[in-house]
C-alpha positions as CSV (number, residue, x, y, z in Angstrom):
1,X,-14.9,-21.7,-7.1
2,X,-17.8,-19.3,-7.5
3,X,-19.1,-20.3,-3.8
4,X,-15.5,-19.2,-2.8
5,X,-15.7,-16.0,-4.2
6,X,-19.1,-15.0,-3.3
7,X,-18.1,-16.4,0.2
8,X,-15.1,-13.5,0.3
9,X,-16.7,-11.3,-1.7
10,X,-19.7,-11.5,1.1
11,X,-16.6,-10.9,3.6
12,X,-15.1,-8.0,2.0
13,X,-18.5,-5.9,1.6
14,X,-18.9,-6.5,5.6
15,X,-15.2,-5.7,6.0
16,X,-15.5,-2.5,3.9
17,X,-19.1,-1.9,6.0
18,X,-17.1,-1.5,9.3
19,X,-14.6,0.3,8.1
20,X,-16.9,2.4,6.9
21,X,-19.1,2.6,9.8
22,X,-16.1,3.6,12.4
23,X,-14.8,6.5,9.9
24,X,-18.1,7.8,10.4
25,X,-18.2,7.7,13.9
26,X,-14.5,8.5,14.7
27,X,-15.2,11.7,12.1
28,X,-18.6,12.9,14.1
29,X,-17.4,12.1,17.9
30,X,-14.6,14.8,17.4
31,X,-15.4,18.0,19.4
32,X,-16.1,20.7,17.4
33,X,-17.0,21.6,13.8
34,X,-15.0,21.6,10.3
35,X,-16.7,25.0,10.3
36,X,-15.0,26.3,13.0
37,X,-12.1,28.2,11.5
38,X,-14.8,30.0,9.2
39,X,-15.2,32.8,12.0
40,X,-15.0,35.5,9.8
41,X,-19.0,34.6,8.4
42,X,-22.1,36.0,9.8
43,X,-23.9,33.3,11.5
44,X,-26.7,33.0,8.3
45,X,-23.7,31.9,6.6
46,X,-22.4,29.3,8.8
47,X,-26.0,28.2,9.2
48,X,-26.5,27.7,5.0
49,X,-22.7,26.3,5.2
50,X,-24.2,23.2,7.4
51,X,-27.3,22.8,5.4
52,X,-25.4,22.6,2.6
53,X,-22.8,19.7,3.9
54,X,-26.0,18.2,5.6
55,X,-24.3,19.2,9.1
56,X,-27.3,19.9,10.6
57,X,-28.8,16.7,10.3
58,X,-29.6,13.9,12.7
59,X,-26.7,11.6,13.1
60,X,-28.6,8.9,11.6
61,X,-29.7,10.9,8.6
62,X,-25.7,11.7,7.8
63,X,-24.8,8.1,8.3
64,X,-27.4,7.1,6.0
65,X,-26.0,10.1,3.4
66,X,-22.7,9.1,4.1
67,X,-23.5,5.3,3.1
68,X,-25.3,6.8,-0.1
69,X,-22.6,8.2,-1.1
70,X,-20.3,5.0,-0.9
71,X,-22.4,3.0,-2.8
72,X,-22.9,5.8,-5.4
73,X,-19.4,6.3,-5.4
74,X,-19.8,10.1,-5.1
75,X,-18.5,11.3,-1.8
76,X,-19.1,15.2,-2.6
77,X,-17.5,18.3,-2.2
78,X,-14.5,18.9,-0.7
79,X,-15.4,20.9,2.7
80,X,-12.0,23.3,2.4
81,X,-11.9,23.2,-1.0
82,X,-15.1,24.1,-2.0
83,X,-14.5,24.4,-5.9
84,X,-13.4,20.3,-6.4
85,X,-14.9,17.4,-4.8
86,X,-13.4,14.7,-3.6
87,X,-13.8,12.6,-6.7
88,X,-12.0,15.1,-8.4
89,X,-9.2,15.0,-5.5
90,X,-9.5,11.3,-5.8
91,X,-8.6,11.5,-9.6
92,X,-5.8,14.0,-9.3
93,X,-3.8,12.4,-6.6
94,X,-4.7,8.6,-6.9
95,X,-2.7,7.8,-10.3
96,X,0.3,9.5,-8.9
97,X,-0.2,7.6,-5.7
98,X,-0.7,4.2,-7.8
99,X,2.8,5.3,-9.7
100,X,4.6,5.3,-6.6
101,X,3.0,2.4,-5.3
102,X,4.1,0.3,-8.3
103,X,7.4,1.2,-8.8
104,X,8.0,0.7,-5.1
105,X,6.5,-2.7,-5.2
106,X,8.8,-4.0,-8.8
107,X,11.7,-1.9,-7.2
108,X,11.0,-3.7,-3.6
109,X,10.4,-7.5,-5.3
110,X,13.0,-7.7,-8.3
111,X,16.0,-6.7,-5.5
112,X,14.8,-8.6,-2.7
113,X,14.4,-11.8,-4.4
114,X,18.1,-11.4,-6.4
115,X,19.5,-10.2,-3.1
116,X,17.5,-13.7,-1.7
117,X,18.7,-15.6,-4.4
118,X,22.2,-14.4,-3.8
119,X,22.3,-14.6,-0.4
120,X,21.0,-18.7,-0.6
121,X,23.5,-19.6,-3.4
122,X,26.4,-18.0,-1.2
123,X,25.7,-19.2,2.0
124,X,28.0,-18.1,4.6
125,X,29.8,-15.9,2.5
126,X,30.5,-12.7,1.8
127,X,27.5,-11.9,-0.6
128,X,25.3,-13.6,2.3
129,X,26.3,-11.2,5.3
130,X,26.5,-8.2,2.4
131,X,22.5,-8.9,1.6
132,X,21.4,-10.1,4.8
133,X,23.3,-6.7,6.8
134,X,21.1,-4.8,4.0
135,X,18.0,-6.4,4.9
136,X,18.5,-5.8,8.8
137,X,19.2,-1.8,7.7
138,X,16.4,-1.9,5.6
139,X,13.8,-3.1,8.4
140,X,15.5,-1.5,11.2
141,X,15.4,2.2,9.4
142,X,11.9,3.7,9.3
143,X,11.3,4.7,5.9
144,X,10.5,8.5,6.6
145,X,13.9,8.4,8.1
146,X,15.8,7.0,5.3
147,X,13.9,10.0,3.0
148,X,15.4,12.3,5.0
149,X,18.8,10.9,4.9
150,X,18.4,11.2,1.4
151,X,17.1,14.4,1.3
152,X,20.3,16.1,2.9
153,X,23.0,13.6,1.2
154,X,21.8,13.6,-2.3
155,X,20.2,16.6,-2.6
156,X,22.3,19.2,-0.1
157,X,25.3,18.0,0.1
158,X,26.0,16.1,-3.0
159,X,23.4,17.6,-5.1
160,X,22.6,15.0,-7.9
161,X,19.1,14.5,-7.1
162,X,16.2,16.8,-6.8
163,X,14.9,17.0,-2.8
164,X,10.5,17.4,-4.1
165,X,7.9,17.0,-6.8
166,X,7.4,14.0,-9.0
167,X,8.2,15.8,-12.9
168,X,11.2,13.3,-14.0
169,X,12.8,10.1,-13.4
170,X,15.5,11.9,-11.3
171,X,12.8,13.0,-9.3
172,X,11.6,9.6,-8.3
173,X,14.8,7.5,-7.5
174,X,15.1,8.5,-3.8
175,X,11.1,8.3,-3.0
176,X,10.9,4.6,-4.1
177,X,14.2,4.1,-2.9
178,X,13.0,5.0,0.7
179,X,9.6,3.6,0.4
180,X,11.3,0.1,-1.0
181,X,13.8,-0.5,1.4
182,X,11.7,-2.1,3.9
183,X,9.5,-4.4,1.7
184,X,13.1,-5.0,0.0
185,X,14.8,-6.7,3.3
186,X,11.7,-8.5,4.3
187,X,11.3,-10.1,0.7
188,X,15.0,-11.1,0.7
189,X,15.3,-12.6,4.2
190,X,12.6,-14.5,3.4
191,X,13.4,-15.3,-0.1
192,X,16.9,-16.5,1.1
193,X,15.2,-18.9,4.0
194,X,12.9,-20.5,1.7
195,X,15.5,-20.7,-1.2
196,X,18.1,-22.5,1.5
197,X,15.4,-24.9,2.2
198,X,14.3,-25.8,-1.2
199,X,17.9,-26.5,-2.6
200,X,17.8,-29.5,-0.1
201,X,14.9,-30.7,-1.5
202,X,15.2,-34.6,-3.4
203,X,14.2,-33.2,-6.9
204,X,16.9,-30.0,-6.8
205,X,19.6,-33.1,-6.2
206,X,17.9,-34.8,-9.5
207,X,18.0,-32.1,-11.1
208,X,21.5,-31.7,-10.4
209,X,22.2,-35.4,-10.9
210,X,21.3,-34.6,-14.5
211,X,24.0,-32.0,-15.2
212,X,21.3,-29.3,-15.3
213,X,23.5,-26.1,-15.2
214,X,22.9,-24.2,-11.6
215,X,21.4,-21.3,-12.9
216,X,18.6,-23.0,-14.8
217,X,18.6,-25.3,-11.5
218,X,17.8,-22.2,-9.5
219,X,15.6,-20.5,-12.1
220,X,13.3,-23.2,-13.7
221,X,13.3,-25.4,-10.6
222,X,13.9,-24.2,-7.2
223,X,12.6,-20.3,-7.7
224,X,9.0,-20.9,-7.8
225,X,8.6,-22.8,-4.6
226,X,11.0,-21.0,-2.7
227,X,8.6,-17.5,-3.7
228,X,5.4,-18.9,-3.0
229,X,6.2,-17.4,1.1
230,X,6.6,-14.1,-0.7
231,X,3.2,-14.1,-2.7
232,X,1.8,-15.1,0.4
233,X,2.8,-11.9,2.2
234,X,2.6,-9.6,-0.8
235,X,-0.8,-8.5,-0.1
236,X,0.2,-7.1,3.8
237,X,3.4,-5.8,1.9
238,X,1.1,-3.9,-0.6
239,X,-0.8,-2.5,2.0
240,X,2.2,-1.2,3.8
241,X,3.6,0.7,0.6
242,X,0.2,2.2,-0.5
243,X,-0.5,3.5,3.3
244,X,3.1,4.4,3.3
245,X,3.3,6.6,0.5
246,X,1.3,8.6,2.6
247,X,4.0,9.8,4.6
248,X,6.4,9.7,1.9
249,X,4.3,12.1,-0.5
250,X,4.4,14.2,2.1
251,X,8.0,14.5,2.7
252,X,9.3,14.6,-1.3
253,X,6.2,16.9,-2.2
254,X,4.4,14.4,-4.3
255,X,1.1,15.7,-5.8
256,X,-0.1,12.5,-4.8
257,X,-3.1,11.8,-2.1
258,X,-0.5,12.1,0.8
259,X,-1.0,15.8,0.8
260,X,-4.7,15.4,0.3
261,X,-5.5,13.5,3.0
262,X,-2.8,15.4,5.6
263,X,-4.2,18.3,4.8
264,X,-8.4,17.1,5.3
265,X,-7.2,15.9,8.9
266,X,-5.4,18.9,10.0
267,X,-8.4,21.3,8.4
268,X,-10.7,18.3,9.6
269,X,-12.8,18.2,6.1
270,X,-14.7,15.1,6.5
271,X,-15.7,14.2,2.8
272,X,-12.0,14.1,1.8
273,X,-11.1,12.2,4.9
274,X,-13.9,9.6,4.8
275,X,-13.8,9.0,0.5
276,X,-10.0,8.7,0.8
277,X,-10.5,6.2,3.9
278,X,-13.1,4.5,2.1
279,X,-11.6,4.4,-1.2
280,X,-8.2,2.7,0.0
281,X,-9.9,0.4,2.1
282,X,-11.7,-0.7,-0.8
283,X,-8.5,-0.8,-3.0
284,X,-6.8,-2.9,-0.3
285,X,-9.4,-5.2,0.4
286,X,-9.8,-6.0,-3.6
287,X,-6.0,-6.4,-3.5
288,X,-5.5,-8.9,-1.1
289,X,-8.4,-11.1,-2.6
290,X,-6.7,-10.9,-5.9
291,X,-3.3,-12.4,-3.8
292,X,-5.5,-14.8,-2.4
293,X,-7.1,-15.8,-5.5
294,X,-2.8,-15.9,-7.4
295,X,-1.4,-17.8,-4.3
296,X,-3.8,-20.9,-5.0
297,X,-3.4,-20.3,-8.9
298,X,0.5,-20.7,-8.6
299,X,0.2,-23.4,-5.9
300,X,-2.0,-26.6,-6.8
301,X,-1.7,-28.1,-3.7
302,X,-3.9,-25.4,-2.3
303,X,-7.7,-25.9,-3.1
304,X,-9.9,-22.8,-3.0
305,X,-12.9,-25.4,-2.3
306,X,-14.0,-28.7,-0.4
307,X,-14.1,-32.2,-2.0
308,X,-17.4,-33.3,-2.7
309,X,-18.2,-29.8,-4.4
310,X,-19.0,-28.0,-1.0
């Protein structure tokens, strides 16, 4: 077990080293300077502004800065917003990104796995083609598209819901709707698949052999194998919604990182887009570990290690 996890844990730091690495390089091989816009300065300025952001060093000398800072976990001032750094930017728009996140990912699983569940139980029915038509919308629909369906049905023409800002229940319904909707049809197709094949199994005819009532068949037998499929792609699915909130954010006006980060690669301030690049990478690479580390928890057949103790 601990050879396991020093094994990935080895993995993620070399992971998190690349993606580090190529942020750095993607940021300094762009033509031009984040200084740019700041015409309006005499040229003494411009020349302390780069001393100060260490602009005016060697390549190697900012990499090696730039690497500092990412093991100090202090990735500076913000460039265009001179008053906060990005740790402060980080803590102002992380937790409201996280809150989005979340609820996406419990609004995303409970449904998909009832509409699953549903769809197995009432196979070739009407509930089946119901969820299964859902899930095809749901995949097929980009979610910045379904945001701005929402936008103009709920909010212009029907006005119940507010169109921006995250201050009230109200205001989050149709941001996790549109950011679940996706994640939603790809856990219920797969739920339903799994669930079909696992009611076929010889203990689920036991089971029912023994007058077990169906529900508690479905529930305390067949439900935790047929899910194991959906742990398994939880982690890629987690990574979708977090990067996706992104977009999202951006869209409903969420104080979250979404605008943050939008707004360092349009004004091209590189602290902000390299600590928010670093710090989800970093975030997702813990993440799916964690999934990794559940999937062989809930399944024993799965052995985090060789026999023999290697």
């Amino acid at each position: 077990m601990f050879r396991y996890i020093l094994k990935r844990f080895t993995i993620m730091a070399v992971t998190l080293w690349i993606i580090v690495t190529l942020t750095f390089i993607l940021m300094v091989t762009l033509p031009g300077s984040p200084l740019n816009e700041e015409r309006t300065t005499t040229e003494a300025v411009q020349e302390n502004l780069m001393e100060h952001y260490n602009l005016d060093e060697p390549m190697y000398v900012q990499y090696l800065l730039y690497l500092k800072s990412v093991v100090t976990l202090d990735f500076g001032p913000s460039i265009k917003q001179p008053n906060d750094t990005v740790n402060d930017l980080l803590g102002r728009g992380f937790p409201v990104s996280f809150e989005l996140g979340i609820y996406t990912i419990l609004a995303a699983v409970i449904s998909g796995i009832i509409l699953g569940v549903l769809a197995a139980l009432r196979h070739n029915g009407f509930i089946d083609y119901f969820a299964m038509s859902v899930a095809v919308l749901g995949i097929s629909i980009p979610n910045f598209v379904l945001a701005t369906l929402f936008i103009q049905s709920f909010a212009v023409w029907l006005d119940i819901l507010p169109a921006a800002t995250w201050a009230s229940p109200k205001h989050m319904i149709m941001p996790i709707v549109a950011l679940a909707t996706g994640p939603m049809a790809i856990i219920a197709r797969l739920t339903r698949s799994t669930m079909l094949e696992v009611l076929t199994q010889d203990y689920i005819k036991m089971a029912r052999a023994k007058g077990l009532s169906p529900w508690k068949i479905v529930i305390k037998h067949a439900l935790k194998n047929a899910l194991m499929p959906v742990v398994t792609i939880m982690g890629t699915l987690l990574a979708g919604i977090l990067t996706g909130t992104f977009v999202i954010e951006k869209i409903f006006a969420i104080p979250g990182m979404g605008q943050y980060f939008i707004e360092s690669i349009n004004q091209r301030d590189y602290p902000v887009i390299m600590g928010t690049t670093v710090f989800y990478s970093a975030f997702l690479i813990v993440t799916l570990f964690l999934v990794d580390i559940a999937y062989g928890i809930l399944d024993p057949r799965i052995k985090i290690h060789k026999k023999g103790g290697e």
